[in-house]
C-alpha positions, 0 to 999 in steps of 0.5 A, spaced: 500 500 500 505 504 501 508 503 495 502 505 491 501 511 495 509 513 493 507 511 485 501 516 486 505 521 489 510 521 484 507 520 479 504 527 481 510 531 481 512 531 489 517 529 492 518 523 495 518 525 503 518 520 509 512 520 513 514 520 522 509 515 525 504 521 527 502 522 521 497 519 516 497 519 509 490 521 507 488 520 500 483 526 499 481 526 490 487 522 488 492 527 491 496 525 497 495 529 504 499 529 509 496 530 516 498 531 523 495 527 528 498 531 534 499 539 535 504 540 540 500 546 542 493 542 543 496 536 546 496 534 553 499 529 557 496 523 560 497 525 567 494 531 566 487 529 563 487 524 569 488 531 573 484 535 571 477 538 574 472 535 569 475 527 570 474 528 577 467 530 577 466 525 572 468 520 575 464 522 582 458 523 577 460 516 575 460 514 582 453 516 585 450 513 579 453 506 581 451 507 587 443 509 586 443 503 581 445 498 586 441 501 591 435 500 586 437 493 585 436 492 592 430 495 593 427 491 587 431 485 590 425 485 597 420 483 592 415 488 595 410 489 589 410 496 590 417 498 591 419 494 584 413 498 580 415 504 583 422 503 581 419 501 574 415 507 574 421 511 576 425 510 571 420 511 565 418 517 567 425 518 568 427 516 561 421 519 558 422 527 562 429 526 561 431 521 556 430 526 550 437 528 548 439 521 547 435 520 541 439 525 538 446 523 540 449 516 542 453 516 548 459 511 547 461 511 555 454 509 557 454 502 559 448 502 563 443 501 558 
């Protein structure tokens, strides 16, 4: 594949340059363009997206929704018939007022349903 790509490219009339691992060579309408995956101006480190403010609330988020799952499934577990309907109701009024944006857009980190 890659040489096809330097077969177009010379045909083409550029020159024949050595693509680093960090970058990829996109086919765009029959011409070759090379792109950058990591600008050192927007790149983060590892270290810092695990410390920064949004992860942890999210990850404290994550937590409080684990919990009340668990707590709900325990809750159900009591086989008191008004307990598990009004957890069924529950959560399908909860999806019904709630439930709305997900139609429109899918959440990949969303394991629970």
């Amino acid at each position: 594949m890659l040489r096809a790509e330097t077969a177009k490219r010379r045909e083409a009339g550029s020159p024949n340059k050595a693509i680093s691992e960090n970058q990829n060579l996109i086919e765009n309408q029959g011409v070759a363009v090379r792109i950058n995956q990591q600008d050192s101006s927007q790149a983060k480190s590892y270290s810092s997206k695990l410390l920064s403010k949004a992860h942890l609330i999210q990850s404290l988020m994550h937590m409080l929704q684990i919990t009340v799952s668990y707590l709900l499934m325990l809750v159900f577990m009591t086989y008191n018939s008004w307990l598990c309907l009004s957890v069924v109701l529950g959560a399908g009024l909860g999806y019904f007022l709630f439930g709305l944006k997900r139609i429109t857009a899918v959440d990949l980190n969303e394991h629970c349903h």
